[in-house]
ZAROKOL-924644 format. One record per residue: x, y, z of N, C-alpha, C in turn. Coordinates in pm, whole numbers, padded with zeros to 5 digits, always signed. Layout:
XYZXYZXYZ...
***
This chain:
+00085-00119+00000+00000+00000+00000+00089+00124+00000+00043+00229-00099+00123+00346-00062+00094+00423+00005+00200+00503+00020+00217+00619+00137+00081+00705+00141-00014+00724+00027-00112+00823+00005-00260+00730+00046-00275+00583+00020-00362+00539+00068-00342+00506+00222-00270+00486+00260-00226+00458+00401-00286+00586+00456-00242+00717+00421-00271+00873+00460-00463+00863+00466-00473+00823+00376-00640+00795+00331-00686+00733+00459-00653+00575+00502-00740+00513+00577-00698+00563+00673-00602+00621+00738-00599+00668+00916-00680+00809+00885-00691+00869+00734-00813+00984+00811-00966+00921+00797-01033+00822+00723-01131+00768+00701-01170+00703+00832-01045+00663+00921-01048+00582+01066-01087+00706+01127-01013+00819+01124-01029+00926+01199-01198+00979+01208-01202+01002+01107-01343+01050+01032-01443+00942+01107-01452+00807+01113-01529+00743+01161-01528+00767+01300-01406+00736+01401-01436+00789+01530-01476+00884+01537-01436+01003+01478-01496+01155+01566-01644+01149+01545-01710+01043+01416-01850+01023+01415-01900+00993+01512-01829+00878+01554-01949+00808+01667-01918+00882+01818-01821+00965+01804-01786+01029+01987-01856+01128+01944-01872+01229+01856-02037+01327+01848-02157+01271+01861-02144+01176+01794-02316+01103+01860-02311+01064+01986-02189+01027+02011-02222+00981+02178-02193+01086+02294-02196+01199+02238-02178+01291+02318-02345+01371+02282-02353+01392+02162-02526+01459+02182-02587+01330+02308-02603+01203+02282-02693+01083+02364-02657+01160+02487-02520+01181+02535-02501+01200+02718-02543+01326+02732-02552+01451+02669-02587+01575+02687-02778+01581+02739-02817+01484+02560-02998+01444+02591-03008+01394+02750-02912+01295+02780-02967+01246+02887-02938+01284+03030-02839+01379+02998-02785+01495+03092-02890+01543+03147-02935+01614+03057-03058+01731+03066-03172+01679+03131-03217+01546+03059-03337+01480+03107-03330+01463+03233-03222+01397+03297-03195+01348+03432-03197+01445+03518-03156+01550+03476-03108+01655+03558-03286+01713+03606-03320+01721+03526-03455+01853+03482-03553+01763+03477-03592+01622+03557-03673+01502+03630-03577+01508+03774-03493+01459+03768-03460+01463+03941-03421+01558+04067-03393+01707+03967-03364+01812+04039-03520+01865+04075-03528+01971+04187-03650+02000+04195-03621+02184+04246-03582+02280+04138-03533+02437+04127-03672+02503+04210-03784+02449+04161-03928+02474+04249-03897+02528+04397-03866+02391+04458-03840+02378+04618-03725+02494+04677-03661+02532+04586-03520+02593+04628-03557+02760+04648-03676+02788+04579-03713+02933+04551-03812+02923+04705-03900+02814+04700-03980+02809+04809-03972+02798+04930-03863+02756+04962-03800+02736+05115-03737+02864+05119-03753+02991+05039-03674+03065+05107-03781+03163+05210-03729+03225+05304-03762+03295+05419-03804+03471+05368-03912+03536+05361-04053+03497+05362-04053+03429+05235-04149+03295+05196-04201+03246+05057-04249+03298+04990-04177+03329+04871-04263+03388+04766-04377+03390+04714-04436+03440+04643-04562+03387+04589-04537+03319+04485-04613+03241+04431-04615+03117+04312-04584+03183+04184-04640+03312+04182-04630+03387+04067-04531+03412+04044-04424+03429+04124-04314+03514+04145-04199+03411+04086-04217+03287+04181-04140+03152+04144-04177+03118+04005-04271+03103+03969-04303+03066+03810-04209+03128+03680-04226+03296+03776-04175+03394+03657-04023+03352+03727-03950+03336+03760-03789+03337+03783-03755+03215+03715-03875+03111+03794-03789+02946+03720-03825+02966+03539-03898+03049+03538-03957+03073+03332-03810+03151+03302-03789+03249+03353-03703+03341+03322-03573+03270+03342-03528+03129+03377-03441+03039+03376-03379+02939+03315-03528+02904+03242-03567+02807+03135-03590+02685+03199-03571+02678+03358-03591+02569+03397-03776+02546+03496-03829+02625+03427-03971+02586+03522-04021+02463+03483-04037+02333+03575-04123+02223+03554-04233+02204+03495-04320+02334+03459-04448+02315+03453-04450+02349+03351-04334+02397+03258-04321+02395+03068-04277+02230+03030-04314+02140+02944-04263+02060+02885-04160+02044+02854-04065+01910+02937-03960+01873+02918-03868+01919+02773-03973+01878+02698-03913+01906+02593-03873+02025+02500-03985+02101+02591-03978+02281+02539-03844+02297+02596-03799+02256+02757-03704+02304+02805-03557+02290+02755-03584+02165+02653-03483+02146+02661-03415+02157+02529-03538+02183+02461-03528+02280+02343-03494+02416+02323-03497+02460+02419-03479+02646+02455-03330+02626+02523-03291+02496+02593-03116+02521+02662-03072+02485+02523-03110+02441+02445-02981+02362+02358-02940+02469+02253-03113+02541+02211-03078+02594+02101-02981+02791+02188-02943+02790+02253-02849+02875+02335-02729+02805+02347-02750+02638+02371-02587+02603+02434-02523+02546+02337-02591+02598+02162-02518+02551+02030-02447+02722+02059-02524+02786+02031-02445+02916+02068-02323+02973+02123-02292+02908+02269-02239+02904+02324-02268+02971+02468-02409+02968+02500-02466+02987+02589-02510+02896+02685-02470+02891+02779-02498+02727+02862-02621+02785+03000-02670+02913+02979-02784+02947+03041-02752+03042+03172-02800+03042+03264-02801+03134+03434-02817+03010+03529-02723+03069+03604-02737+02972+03747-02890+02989+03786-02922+02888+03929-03057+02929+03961-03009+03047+04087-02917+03110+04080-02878+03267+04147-02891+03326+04051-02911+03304+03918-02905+03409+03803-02810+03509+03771-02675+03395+03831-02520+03453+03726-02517+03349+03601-02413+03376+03574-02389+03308+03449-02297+03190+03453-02385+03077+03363-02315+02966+03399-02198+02972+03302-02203+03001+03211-02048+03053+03098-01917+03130+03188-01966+03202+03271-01847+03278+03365-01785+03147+03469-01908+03117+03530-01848+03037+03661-01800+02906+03568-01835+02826+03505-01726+02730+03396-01608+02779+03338-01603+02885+03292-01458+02966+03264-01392+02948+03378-01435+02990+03486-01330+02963+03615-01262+02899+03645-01362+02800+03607-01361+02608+03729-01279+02526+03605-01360+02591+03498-01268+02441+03392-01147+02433+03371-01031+02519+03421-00880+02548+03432-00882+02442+03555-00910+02472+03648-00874+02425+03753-00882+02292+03770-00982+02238+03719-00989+02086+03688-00971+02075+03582-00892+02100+03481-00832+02011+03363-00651+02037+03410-00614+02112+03514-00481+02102+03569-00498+01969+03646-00609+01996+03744-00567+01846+03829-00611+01730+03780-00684+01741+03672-00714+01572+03615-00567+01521+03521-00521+01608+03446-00408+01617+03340-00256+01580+03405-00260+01636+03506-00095+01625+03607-00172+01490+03634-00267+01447+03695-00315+01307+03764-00267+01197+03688-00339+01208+03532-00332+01124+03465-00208+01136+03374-00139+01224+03387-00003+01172+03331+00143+01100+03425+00096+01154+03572+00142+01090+03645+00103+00970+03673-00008+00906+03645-00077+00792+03694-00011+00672+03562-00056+00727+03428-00016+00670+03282+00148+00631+03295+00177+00739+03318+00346+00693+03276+00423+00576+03390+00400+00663+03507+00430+00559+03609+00402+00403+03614+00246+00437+03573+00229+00254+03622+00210+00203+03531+00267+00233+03368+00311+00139+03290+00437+00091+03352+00514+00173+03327+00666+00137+03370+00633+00076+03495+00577+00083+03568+00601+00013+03706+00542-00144+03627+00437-00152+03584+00409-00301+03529+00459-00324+03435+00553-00327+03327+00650-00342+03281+00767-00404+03329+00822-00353+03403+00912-00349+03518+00889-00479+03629+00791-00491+03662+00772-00631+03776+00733-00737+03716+00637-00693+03584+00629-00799+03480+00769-00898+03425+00884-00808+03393+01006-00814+03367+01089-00941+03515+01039-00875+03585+01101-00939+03717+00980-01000+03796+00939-01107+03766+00806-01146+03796+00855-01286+03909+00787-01240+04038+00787-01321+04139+00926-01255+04242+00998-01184+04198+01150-01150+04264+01087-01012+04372+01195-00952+04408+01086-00886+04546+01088-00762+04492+01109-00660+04415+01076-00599+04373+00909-00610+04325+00911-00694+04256+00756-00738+04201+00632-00746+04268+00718-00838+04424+00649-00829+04558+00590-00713+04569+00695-00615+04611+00660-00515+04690+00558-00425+04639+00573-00411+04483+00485-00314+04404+00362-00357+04389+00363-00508+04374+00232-00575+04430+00152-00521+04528+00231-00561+04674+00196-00544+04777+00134-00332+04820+00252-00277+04747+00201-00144+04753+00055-00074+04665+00054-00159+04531-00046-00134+04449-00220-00177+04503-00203-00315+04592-00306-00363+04666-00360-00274+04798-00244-00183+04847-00268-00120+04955-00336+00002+04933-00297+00068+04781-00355+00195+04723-00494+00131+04662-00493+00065+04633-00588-00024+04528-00722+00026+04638-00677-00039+04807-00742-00113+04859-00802+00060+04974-00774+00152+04922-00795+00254+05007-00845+00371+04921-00996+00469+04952-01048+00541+04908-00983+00670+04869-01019+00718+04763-00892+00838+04691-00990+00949+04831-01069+01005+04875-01051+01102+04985-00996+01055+05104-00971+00884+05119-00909+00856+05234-00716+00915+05201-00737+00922+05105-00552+00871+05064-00532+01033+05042-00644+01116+05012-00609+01276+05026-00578+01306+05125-00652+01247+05229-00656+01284+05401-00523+01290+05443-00503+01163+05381-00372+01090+05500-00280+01165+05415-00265+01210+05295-00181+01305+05248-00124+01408+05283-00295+01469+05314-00256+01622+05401-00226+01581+05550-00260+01501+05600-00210+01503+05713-00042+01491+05773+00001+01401+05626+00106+01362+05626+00238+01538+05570+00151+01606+05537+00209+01704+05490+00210+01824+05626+00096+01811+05679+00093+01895+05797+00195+01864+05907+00238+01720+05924+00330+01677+05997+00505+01681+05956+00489+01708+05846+00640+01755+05799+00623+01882+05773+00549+01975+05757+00574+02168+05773+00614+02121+05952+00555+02057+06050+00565+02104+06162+00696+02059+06218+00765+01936+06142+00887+01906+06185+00953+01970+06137+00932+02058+06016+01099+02128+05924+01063+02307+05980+00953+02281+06046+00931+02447+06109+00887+02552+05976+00841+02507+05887+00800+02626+05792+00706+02518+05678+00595+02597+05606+00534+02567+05525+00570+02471+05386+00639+02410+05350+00748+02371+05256+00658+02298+05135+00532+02255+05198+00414+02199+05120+00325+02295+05163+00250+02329+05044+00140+02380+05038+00000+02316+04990-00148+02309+05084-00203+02217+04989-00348+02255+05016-00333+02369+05063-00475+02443+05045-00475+02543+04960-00620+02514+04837-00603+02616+04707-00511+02598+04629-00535+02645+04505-00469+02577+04428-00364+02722+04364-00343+02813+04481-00230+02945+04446-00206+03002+04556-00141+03107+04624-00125+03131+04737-00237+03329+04704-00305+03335+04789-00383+03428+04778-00255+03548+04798-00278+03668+04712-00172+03806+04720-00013+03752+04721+00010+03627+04637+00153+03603+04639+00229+03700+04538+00378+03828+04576+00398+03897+04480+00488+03794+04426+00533+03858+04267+00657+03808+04231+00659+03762+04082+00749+03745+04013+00720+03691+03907+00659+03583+03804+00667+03542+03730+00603+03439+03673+00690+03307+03714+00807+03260+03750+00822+03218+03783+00802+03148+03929+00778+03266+04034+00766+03288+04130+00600+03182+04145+00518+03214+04032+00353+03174+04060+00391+03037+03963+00460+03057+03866+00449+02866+03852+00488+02759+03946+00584+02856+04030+00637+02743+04165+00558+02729+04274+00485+02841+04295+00326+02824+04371+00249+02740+04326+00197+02770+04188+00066+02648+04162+00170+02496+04167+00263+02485+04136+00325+02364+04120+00319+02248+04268+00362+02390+04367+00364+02350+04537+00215+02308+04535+00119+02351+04524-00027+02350+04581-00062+02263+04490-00021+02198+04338-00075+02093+04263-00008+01985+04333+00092+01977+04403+00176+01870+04449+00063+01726+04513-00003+01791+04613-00083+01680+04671-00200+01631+04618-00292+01704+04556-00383+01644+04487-00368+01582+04359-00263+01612+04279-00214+01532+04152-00195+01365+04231-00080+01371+04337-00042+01266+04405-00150+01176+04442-00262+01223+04543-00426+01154+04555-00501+01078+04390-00502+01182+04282-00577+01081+04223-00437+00958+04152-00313+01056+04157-00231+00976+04052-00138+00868+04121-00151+00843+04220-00150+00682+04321-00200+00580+04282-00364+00651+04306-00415+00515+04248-00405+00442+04112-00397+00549+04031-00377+00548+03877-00285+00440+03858-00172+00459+03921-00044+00431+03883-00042+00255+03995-00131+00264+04053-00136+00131+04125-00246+00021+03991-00357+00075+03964-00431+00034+03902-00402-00003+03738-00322+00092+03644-00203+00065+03566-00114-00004+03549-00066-00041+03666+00054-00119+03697+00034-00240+03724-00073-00293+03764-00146-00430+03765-00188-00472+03669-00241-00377+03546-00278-00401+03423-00205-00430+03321-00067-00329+03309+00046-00367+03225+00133-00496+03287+00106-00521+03403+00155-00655+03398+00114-00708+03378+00020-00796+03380-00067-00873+03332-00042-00881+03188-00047-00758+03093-00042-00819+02964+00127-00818+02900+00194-00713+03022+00317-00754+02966+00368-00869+02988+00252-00988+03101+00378-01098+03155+00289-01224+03021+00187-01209+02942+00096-01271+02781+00212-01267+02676+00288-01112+02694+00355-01068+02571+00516-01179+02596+00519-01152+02729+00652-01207+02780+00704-01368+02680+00561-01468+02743+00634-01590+02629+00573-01589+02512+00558-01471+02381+00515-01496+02255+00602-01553+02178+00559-01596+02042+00684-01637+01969+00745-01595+01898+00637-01452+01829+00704-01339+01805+00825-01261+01917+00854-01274+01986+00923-01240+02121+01027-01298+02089+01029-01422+02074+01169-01560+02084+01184-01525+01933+01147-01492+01876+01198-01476+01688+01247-01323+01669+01220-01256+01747+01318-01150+01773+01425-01155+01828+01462-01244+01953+01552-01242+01986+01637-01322+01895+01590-01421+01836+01664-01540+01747+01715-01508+01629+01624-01331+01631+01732-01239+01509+01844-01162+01522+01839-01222+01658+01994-01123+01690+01944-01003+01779+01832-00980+01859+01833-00838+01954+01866-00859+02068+01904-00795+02134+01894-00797+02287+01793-00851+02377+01773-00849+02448+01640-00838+02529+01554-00738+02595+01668-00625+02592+01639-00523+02598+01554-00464+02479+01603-00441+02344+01576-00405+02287+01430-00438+02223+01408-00625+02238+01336-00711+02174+01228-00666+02256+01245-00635+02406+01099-00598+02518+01069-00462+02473+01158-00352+02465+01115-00253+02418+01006-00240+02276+01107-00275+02206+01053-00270+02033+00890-00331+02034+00946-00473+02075+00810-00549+02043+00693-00582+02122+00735-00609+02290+00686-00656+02406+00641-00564+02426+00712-00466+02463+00577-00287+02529+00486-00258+02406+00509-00249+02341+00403-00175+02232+00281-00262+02208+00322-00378+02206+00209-00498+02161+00155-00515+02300+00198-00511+02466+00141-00513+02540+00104-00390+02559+00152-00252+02497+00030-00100+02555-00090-00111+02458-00119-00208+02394-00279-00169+02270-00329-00184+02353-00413-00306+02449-00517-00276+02588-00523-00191+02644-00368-00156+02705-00392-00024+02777-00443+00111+02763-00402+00094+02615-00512+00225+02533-00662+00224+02582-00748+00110+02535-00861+00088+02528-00906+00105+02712-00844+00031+02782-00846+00060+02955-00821+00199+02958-00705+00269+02885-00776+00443+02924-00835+00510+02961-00911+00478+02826-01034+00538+02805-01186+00518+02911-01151+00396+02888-01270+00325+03027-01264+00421+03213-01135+00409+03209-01102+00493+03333-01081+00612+03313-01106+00689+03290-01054+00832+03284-01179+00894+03379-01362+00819+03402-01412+00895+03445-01388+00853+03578-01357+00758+03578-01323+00748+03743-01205+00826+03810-01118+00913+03723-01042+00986+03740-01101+01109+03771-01229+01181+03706-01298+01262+03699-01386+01249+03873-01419+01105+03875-01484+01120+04014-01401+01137+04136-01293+01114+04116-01163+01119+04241-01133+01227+04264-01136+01308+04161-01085+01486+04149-01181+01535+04207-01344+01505+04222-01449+01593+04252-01403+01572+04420-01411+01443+04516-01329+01493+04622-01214+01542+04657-01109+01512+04574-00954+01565+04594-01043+01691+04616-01089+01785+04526-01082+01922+04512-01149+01978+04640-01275+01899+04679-01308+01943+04795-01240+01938+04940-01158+01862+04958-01024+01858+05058-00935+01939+05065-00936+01943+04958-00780+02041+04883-00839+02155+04893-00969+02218+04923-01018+02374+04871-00956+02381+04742-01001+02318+04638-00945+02352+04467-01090+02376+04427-01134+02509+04377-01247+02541+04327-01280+02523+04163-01288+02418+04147-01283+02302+04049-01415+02301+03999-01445+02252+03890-01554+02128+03810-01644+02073+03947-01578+01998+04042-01619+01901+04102-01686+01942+04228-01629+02057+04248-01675+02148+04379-01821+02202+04283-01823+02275+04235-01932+02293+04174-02072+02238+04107-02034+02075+04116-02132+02004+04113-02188+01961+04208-02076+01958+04296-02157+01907+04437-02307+02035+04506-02199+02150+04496-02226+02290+04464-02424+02297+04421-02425+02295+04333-02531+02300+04243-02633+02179+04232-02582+02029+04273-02662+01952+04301-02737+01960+04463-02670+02042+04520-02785+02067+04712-02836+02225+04653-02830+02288+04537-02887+02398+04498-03023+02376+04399-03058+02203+04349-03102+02197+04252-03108+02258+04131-02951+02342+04078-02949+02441+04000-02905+02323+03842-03041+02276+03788-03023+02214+03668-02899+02273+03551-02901+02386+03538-02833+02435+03395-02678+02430+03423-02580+02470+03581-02507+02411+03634-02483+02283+03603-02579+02163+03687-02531+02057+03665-02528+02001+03516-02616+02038+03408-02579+01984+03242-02480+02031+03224-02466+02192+03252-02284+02190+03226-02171+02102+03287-02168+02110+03407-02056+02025+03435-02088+01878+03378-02193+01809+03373-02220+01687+03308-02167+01692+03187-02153+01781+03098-02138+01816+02932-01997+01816+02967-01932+01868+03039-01804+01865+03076-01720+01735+03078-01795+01699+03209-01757+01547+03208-01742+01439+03082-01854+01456+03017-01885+01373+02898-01786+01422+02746-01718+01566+02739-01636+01619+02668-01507+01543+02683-01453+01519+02849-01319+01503+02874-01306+01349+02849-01437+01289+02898-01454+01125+02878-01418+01079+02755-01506+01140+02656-01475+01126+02506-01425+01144+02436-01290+01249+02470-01206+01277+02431-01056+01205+02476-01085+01155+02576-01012+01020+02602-01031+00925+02552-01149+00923+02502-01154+00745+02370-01100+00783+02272-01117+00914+02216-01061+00931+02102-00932+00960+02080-00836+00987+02189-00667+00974+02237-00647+00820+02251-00711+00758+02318-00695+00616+02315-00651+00551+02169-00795+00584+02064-00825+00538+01943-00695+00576+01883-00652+00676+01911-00538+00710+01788-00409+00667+01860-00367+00618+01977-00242+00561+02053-00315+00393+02029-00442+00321+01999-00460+00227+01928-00402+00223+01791-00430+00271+01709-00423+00283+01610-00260+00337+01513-00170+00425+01635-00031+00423+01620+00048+00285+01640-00028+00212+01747+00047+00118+01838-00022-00023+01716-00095-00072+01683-00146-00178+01601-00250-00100+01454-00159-00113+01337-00189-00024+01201-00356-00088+01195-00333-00245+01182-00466-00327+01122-00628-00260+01184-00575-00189+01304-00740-00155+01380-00760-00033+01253-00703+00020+01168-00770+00129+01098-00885+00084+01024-00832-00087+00957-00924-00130+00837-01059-00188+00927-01094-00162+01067-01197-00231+01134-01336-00158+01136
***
């Protein structure tokens, strides 16, 4: 095949995924909305307040919201969409703007999901790689034994014991040296350098919380298929051509054992997304995740489809990083 049809089918591959991750992103948005705007109740939130409004009053605010119950689901959700093609994602039920407060938050959680998961990815391949390599010897043990212990403990338990563990070394070295409340130091002067070494200090512990487990949960996985790849016979016919073993595990053994790991990516990434929504609340990181929690004891529907739309953006955009580290790593998945 030449160089120009080859060019052809990885964009025709391309072209087909980004098909089906837009359709499956309108499905989670539809059912965003639906869920949200049936189980939230914006009604109750106007009415419990101290003196109660009159009905009239609530009608006209939740109308003037787009979220009043007593218009048809489907009107409603016809009036958010045709705004949030726009780029209008609607008014809080405080009646700011949900476009401002997402500008805020979506920095803040695509730093701590991104440091998480590249710390989590890189590490615990190489770590299962690595014990895979040395399988049963105590190294292998131990990473075992450490991966079962993270495995085996809740990402706000493992934030806790983080910060706690951080509060107990500022108090032995006598000065702040970790920082891990907020994600900047409020009125810090100084240069740009000065504030990348701030956010860097204050990303330190919550990257660490979700990207532990990552890297425990990774690392059990790449072994596993690196210890399949280990006796292939493609494996022994590399070496029988003269490579190293070094070279023969690199070249042939990692790559042919990371295609799963692609596809496992993708699968996990939202559970990465759910780990961050407590990290952030521990951490005071005014995040994505704080804000859903936020807005779900507010019943503020147009809030929660955004951050849901959010969620479902970063999810799917991890299958489709997957698809193409599939598709670098084994050519044949293009013609599928």
């Amino acid at each position: 095949m030449d160089p120009t049809e080859r060019t052809a089918d990885v964009l025709a591959y391309l072209a087909r995924r980004l098909g089906y991750y837009v359709a499956l992103l309108l499905i989670a948005v539809c059912l965003s909305y639906a869920l949200a705007a049936t189980a939230l109740q914006p009604r109750a939130y106007f009415e419990a307040r101290q003196p109660p409004p009159r009905p009239a009053a609530v009608d006209a605010q939740l109308t003037a919201l787009g979220i009043n119950d007593h218009t048809p689901l489907a009107e409603r959700f016809g009036h958010w969409a045709g705004h949030a093609v726009r780029g209008d994602l609607g008014r809080t039920i405080d009646d700011g703007s949900v476009d401002d407060e997402f500008g805020r938050r979506v920095g803040v959680s695509l730093r701590l999901l991104i440091a998480g998961t590249v710390l989590g990815t890189v590490f615990g391949v190489l770590a299962g790689a690595w014990t895979a390599v040395r399988q049963y010897r105590l190294p292998d043990r131990l990473v075992t034994l450490g991966s079962f212990l993270l495995l085996s403990t809740p990402v706000f338990l493992l934030a806790v014991l983080l910060k706690i563990g951080a509060i107990r070394l500022n108090q032995a070295l006598g000065s702040d040296v970790i920082q891990f409340t907020g994600e900047k130091t409020p009125g810090l002067q100084g240069g740009f350098l000065t504030h990348l070494r701030d956010r860097a200090v204050h990303l330190l512990l919550p990257s660490l919380s979700i990207g532990l487990v990552t890297v425990a949960l990774y690392s059990r996985y790449q072994r596993n298929t690196m210890l399949d790849v280990l006796g292939s016979d493609y494996l022994r016919t590399a070496r029988a051509k003269g490579l190293t073993r070094r070279r023969a595990l690199l070249r042939h053994g990692l790559r042919t054992a990371l295609i799963p790991m692609s596809t496992f990516f993708s699968y996990n990434f939202l559970a990465l997304f759910t780990g961050a929504i407590f990290t952030e609340a521990i951490f005071g990181w005014h995040g994505m995740g704080e804000w859903l929690v936020a807005s779900i004891a507010k019943d503020d529907v147009n809030s929660v489809v955004a951050v849901s739309t959010f969620a479902a953006v970063v999810v799917l955009l991890s299958g489709f990083l997957a698809d193409l580290l599939h598709a670098a790593l084994d050519p044949r998945i293009r013609h599928s």
